[in-house]
Each structure stands twice: as C-alpha cells, then as structure tokens.
C-alpha positions, 0 to 999 in steps of 0.5 A: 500500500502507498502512503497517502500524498493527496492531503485534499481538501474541498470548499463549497461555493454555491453550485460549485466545488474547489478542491485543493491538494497538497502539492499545490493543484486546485480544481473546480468543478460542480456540486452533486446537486447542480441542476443540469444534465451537463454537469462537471461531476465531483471527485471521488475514490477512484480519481483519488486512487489514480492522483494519489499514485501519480504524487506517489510516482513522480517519475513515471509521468516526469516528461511524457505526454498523457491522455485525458478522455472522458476528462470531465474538470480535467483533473487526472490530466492536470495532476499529470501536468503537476507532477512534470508530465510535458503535455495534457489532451483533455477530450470530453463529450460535455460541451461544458468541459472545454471550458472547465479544463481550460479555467484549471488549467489558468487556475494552475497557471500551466502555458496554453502549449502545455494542454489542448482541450477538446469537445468530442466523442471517443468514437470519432477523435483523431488525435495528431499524436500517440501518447505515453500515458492514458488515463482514462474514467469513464463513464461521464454524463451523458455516456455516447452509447457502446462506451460503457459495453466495448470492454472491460475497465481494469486499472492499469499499470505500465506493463513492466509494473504487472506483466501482459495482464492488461484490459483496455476498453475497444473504444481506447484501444487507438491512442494505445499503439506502443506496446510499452503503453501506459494507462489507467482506466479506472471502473 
C-alpha cells in the first residue's frame, strides 16, 4: 500500500466545488446537486486512487505526454501536468468541459502549449499524436452509447509494473499503439 500524498481538501461555493491538494493543484468543478444534465461531476475514490499514485510516482509521468478522455474538470490530466508530465489532451463529450479544463488549467497557471482541450466523442477523435500515458474514467454524463459495453475497465499499470495482464476498453484501444503503453482506466 502507498502512503497517502493527496492531503485534499474541498470548499463549497454555491453550485460549485474547489478542491485543493497538497502539492499545490486546485480544481473546480460542480456540486452533486447542480441542476443540469451537463454537469462537471465531483471527485471521488477512484480519481483519488489514480492522483494519489501519480504524487506517489513522480517519475513515471516526469516528461511524457498523457491522455485525458472522458476528462470531465480535467483533473487526472492536470495532476499529470503537476507532477512534470510535458503535455495534457483533455477530450470530453460535455460541451461544458472545454471550458472547465481550460479555467484549471489558468487556475494552475500551466502555458496554453502545455494542454489542448477538446469537445468530442471517443468514437470519432483523431488525435495528431500517440501518447505515453492514458488515463482514462469513464463513464461521464451523458455516456455516447457502446462506451460503457466495448470492454472491460481494469486499472492499469505500465506493463513492466504487472506483466501482459492488461484490459483496455475497444473504444481506447487507438491512442494505445506502443506496446510499452501506459494507462489507467479506472471502473
């Protein structure tokens, strides 16, 4: 087990939610309760896992260029960014995620070179490029349907960390193409 480094903290302002971490990220998203179909969910358990071993795992992130789909606040690819990574790509079906991944971003003061953000649908996005890390929770909502049922999720690990047991959902399996591929998908 590793030790827990996120050390968040969360402040509600009306129908939005400010977490912090320890090493310096700020996040804003919305409140459960917000009354709209396209809202920026909360963070939660999984996301916690996921921030947690990157805090914890510097160096495996330090320099590459990460994946963030179905990235909702952007979270997983912002603490990415936090702890060294050369570049984020958020992509998220919610037209209304664009513009919260753009304002953490300058919240978090990274440069415009450092992160794109994308409105789009797995199913048709073609990135420019190939990825070092993906990190990957999906559902959101609204989830575009055959997301939830061409896989299996499986929190994953670069593959000299578990071996060949990996599971990536279909719909991901594009912006995976080197073997040595890294990814977290959480359930």
């Amino acid at each position: 087990m590793i030790a827990n480094l996120l050390q968040r903290t969360h402040e509600v302002h009306g129908e939005q939610m400010l977490y912090r971490f320890g090493n310096g990220l700020v996040v804003k998203t919305e409140h459960l309760g917000t009354k709209t179909s396209f809202r920026i969910l909360g963070l939660g358990s999984p996301q916690n896992t996921l921030l947690n071993y990157m805090v914890n795992f510097p160096d495996t992130i330090r320099n590459k260029d990460v994946f963030d789909p179905f990235a909702g606040s952007g979270v997983l690819g912002l603490m990415a960014l936090k702890v060294g990574a050369h570049s984020a790509t958020f992509l998220d079906i919610n037209p209304r995620a664009v513009e919260f991944q753009t304002e953490n971003a300058r919240l978090n003061h990274f440069m415009g070179e450092q992160f794109s953000c994308h409105e789009g649908d797995i199913r048709t996005f073609r990135p420019e490029r190939q990825f070092d890390w993906l990190f990957a929770n999906p559902p959101f909502v609204p989830t575009p349907e055959g997301i939830t049922d061409r896989g299996i999720a499986l929190n994953c690990v670069p593959k000299h960390e578990v071996g060949e047991i990996r599971v990536i959902p279909a719909c991901l399996e594009p912006f995976v193409l080197d073997p040595e591929f890294g990814a977290f998908v959480l359930p």
